[in-house]
N, C-alpha and C positions, 0 to 999 in steps of 0.2 A: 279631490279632483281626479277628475281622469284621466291616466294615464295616457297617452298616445300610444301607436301600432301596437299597441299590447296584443293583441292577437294572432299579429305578424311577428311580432318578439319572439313570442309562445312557439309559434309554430317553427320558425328560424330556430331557435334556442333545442327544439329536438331534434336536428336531422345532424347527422355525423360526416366526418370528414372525406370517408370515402363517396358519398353522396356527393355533396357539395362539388366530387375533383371533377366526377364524374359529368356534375350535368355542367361545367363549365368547360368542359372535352366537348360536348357536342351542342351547346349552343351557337348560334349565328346570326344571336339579334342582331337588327340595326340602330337599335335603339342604346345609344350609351349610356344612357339613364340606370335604365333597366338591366344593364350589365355591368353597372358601380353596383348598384344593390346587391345583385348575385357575389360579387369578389366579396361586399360586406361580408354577406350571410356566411359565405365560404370564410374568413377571415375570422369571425364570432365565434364558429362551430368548429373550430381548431384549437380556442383558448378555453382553460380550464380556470382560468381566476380573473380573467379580463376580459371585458366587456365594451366596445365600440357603440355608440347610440347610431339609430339612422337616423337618417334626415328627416322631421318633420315637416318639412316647408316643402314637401314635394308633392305632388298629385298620390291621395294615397289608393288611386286604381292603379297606380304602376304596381307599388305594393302585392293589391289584388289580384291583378294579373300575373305578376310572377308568382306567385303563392302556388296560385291554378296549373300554370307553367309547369312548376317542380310537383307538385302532386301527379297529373299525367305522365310525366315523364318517367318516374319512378316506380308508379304505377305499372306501368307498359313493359319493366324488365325485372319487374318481381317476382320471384320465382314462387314463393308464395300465396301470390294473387292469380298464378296462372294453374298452381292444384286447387286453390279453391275453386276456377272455372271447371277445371278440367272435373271436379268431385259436382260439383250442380250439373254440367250436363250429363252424368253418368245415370244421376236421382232423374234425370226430364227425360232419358231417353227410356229408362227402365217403367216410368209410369207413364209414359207416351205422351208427353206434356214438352217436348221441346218447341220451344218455334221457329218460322224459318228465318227470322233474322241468328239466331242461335246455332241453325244449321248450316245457315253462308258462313260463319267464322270459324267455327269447324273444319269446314269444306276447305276452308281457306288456309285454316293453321295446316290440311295435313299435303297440302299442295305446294308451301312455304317451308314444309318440316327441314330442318339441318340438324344434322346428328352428331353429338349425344345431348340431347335434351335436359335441363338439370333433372328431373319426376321426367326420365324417360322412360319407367316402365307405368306408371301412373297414363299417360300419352297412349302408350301401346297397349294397354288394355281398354282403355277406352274406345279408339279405332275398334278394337275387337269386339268391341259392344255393340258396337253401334253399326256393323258389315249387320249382323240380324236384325236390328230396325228397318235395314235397308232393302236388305233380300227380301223378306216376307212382305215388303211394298211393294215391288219390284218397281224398286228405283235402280236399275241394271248399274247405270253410268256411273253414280255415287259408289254402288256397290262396288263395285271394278277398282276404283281411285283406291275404297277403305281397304278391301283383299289385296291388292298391291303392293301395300303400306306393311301391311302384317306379313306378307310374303318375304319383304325385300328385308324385315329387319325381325323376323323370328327368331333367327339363329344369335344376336344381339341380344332380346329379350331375355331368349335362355339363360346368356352368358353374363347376365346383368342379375337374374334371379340368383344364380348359383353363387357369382361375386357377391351377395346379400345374405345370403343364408352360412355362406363362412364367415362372413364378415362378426355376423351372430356367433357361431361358434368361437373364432377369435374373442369377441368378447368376452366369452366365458372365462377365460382365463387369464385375459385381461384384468377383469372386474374383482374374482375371485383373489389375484393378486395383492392387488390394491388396497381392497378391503379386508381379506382375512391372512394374507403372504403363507398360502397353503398349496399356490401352484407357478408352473414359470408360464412365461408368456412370450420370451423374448424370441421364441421359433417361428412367434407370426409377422417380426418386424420386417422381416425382407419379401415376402409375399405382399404385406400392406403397403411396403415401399414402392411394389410394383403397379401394385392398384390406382396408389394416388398419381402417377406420374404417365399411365397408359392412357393415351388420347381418344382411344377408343371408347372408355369407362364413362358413364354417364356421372354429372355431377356429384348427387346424391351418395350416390357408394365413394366416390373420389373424400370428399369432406367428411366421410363417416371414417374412412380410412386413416384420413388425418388425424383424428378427434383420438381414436386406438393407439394410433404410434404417441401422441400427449402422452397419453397415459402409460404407454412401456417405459416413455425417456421418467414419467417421475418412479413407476413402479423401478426404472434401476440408474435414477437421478445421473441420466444421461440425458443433452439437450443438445447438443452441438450439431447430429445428424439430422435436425429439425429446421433449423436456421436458413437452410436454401428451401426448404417445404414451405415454411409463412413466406417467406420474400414469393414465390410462386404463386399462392394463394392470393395474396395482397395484390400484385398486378392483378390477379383474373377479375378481384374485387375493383380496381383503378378501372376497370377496360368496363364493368355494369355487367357483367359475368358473373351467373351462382349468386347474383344479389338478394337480399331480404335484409329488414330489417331486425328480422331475429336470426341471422346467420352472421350479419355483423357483429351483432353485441355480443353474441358467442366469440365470434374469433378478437375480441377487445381483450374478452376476459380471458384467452386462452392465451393472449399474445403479452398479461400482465405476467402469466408464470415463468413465459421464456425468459422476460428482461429479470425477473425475480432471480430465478438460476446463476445467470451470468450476475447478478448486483448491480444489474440498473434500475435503481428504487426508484426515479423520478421518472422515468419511462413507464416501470411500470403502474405506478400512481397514476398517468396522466390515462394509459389503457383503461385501469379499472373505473376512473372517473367517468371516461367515452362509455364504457358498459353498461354502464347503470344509468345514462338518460332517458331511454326509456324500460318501461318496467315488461317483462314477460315471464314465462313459466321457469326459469332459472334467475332470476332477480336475486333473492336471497343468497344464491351461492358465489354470485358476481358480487355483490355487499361483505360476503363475505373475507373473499380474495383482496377484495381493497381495502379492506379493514386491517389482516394482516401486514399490509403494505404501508399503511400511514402509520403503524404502532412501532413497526422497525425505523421508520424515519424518527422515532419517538413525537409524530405529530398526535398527539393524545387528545388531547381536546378535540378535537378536526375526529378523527375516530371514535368518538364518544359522541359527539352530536349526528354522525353518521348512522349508529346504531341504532340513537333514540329515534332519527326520524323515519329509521325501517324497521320498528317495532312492530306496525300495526301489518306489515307485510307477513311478518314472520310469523305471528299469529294463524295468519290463514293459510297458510301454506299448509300443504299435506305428506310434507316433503322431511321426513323425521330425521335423514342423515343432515339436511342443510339447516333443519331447527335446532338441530342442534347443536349444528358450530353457529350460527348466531349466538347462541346463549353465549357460549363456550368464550366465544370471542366480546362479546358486552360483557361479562363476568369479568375479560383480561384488559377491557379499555376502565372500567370501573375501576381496577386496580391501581391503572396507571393513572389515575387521577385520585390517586388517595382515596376512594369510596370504597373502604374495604366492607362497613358494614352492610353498602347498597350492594356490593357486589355477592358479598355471604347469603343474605336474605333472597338474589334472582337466583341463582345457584341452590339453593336447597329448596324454592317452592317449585322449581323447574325438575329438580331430581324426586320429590316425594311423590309431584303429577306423571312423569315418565321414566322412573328406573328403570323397568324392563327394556323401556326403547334405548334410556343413553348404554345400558350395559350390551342392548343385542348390535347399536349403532358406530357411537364414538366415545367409548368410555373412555378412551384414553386420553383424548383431546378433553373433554368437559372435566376430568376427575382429575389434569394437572392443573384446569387452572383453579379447579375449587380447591384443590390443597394450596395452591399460594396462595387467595386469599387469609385461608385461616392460617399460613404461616406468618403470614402480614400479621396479623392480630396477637400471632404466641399462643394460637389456641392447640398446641402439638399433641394434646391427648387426645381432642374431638378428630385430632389430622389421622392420629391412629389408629382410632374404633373407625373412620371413614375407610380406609383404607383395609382393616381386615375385615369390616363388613361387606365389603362388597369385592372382597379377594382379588384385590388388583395388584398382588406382587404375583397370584399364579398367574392372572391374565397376564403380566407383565414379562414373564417367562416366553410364553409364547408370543409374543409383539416383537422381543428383543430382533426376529431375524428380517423386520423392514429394513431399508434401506435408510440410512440415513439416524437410525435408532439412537437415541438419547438417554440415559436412564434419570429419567426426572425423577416419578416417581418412587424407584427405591433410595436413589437419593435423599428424596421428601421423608421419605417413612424413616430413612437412618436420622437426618437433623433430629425428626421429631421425638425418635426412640431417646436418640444422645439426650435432648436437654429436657425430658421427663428422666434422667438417671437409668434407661435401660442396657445401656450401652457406653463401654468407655470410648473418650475422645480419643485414644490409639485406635480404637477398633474403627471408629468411626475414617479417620483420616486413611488406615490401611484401606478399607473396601473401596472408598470414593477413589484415588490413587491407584489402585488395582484395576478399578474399572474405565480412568485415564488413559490406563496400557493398552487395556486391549482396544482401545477404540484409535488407535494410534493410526490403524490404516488408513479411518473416514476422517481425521481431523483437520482437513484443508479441503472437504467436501461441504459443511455443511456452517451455516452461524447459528443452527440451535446451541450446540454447544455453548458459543457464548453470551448466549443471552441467559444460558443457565448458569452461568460461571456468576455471571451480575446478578442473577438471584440467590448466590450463594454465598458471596459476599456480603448482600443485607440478612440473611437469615443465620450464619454462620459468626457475624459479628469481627469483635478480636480472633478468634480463632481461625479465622478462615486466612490471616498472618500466618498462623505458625502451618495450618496445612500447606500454603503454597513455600512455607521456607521449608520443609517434608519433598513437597516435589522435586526443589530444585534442587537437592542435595541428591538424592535415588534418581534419576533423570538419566536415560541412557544419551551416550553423545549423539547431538545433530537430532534429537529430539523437539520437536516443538514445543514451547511453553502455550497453556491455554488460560493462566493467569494475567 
């Protein structure tokens, strides 16, 4: 049987919450019908596990009609759908192929312009293109309006290029950070602080700005100077401001790591859930982040079926740092559903097809969680040829200086040494214990720690009793227990 408004469900079912506030801000049907429907949709598109049916028994062109309704509407402040115009008339004026219905809306956006544009330099080169279609017609009048426009906001232009081109250098050592913690970054945060918050700054560099400071708060897992930055962003979002719908699902999944930070796991679940309604060129990494988030809830199951049904995403992506925390992370929901063998077998047909990638990418992410599985299993000698095969106590050497650093894996390689008899259980208990001190300063920064402490405790057995009676005894006063 066929379902009813399935189509209208579908379509309802993908638009997100700041959509929904947004086009019930500026409606003014008279129709009350038609404006229960919208509270639904808005109502639907808020819940993450509940679902409201509409009303069947209604005329389903209301339906139709507002469908049409909220498509236009959204359409008309997409910032997105306005560079895609703005890029086809660039291609129609360059091969002389514009028309003049083409050329009145033009005429019209630069006679309407209000600054700063979100693709404000996108805008201004365009105008610029298009002053030479005009001149060499001598269309004077047209001309005069475009040279105007370029006149009155060159200096603008400039100052939006060169905010773009740091922005770029910023990144370098943003990125660099992050990925190899071989540089600092934290010189660009009050520059970019400036950027996001100068009214003059066109959208585009404002939200690129934001994305950079992300990245400094986790490159030096500081979040708090961020907290009035989203609440900013979020209204311009409420008001249909910098809208797209790939600029939301960015800012879902970047608004999952701030609640993450602070330990609001349900918050942050309910973001990565909104992230991933619809799929785009970062999907996989948003899949990611809320896979993370449901394994901490220990929702495991819920995280494992997560995975499987963005398997076939992950395949095609081209994207080898996000493939490979997919893996990384199905290898650690495997685990936590007891599928050590399922998890061993995607974990080494994944490393035999891309070693060079996971070692030049995230070796250290994919190769903790391939050593828990086969610690799960007792296999500590295959844990130890892994591990010196692929020299990840040197690499591990140079990782130690991220922020936030865990020593999983030398941890891993000592269990595994200890109970192949390489190593005595003093020697064993002294390093791990040693390595407790020094981490003494991040210990109320981070819950890796204890998620590794719970993995040490099933791997470590009875013993992992008498290490933590070892701690408590050496323990300097007012020290924190991580037992």
């Amino acid at each position: 049987m066929r379902q009813k408004l399935k189509r209208f469900t579908e379509f309802a079912n993908s638009l997100l919450p700041h959509e929904t506030q947004y086009l019930l801000s500026i409606q003014n049907f008279e129709d009350n019908i038609k404006l229960s429907i919208l509270e639904r949709v808005d109502q639907n598109c808020r819940q993450i596990t509940q679902f409201t049916p509409y009303d069947t028994s209604l005329d389903k062109r209301k339906y139709t009609n507002l469908k049409n309704w909220i498509v236009e509407r959204l359409k008309a402040i997409d910032v997105d759908e306005q560079f895609e115009w703005m890029s086809h008339l660039e291609r129609q004026i360059t091969i002389d192929a514009i028309t003049p219905e083409e050329e009145k809306k033009l005429l019209k956006a630069i006679r309407k312009y209000e600054h700063p544009h979100f693709f404000f330099t996108k805008f201004f080169e365009l105008v610029q293109h298009y002053r030479h279609f005009l001149l060499i017609r001598m269309r004077f009048r047209d001309h005069e309006l475009a040279s105007n426009f370029v006149e009155e906001y060159q200096d603008a232009y400039k100052a939006s290029k060169k905010i773009n081109e740091q922005l770029h250098q910023a990144s370098i050592d943003v990125v660099r950070q992050y990925a190899e913690n071989n540089t600092e970054s934290i010189q660009w945060e009050d520059w970019m602080t400036n950027v996001f918050y100068d009214e003059k700054v066109d959208g585009l560099n404002k939200y690129l700005a934001l994305i950079r400071l992300i990245f400094i708060g986790l490159n030096y897992d500081r979040f708090d100077q961020l907290k009035e930055k989203f609440d900013s962003i979020d209204e311009l979002f409420k008001q249909g401001k910098y809208y797209s719908k790939r600029l939301l699902l960015n800012y879902y999944s970047n608004r999952l790591l701030l609640h993450t930070k602070f330990k609001e796991l349900d918050k942050a679940a309910y973001y990565g859930y909104l992230s991933i309604r619809q799929k785009t060129h970062d999907h996989i990494l948003y899949v990611n982040n809320l896979c993370a988030i449901l394994l901490r809830q220990k929702k495991n199951q819920e995280a494992l079926k997560l995975m499987q049904q963005s398997t076939h995403d992950m395949r095609k992506s081209k994207n080898f740092y996000n493939k490979i925390g997919f893996v990384s992370f199905h290898v650690k929901c495997l685990n936590a559903n007891g599928l050590y063998n399922n998890a061993e077998n995607q974990a080494e047909s994944f490393l035999l097809a891309y070693r060079k990638e996971v070692l030049h990418y995230r070796w250290h992410t994919f190769f903790t969680t391939y050593l828990e599985t086969l610690l799960f299993q007792k296999k500590h000698i295959k844990a130890i040829r892994t591990i010196r095969k692929n020299y990840l106590l040197d690499l591990d050497k140079k990782y130690q200086k991220k922020p936030g650093y865990i020593p999983s894996i030398p941890w891993y390689h000592l269990i595994a040494t200890y109970k192949e008899g390489e190593i005595s259980r003093d020697l064993l208990f002294q390093s791990i214990i040693r390595d407790i001190e020094n981490m003494y300063s991040q210990l109320n920064k981070t819950t890796m720690l204890a998620d590794l402490m719970a993995l040490l405790k099933i791997f470590l057995g009875s013993d992992y009793l008498v290490l933590q009676s070892k701690f408590e005894k050496r323990k300097p006063v007012g020290f924190k227990s991580v037992f």
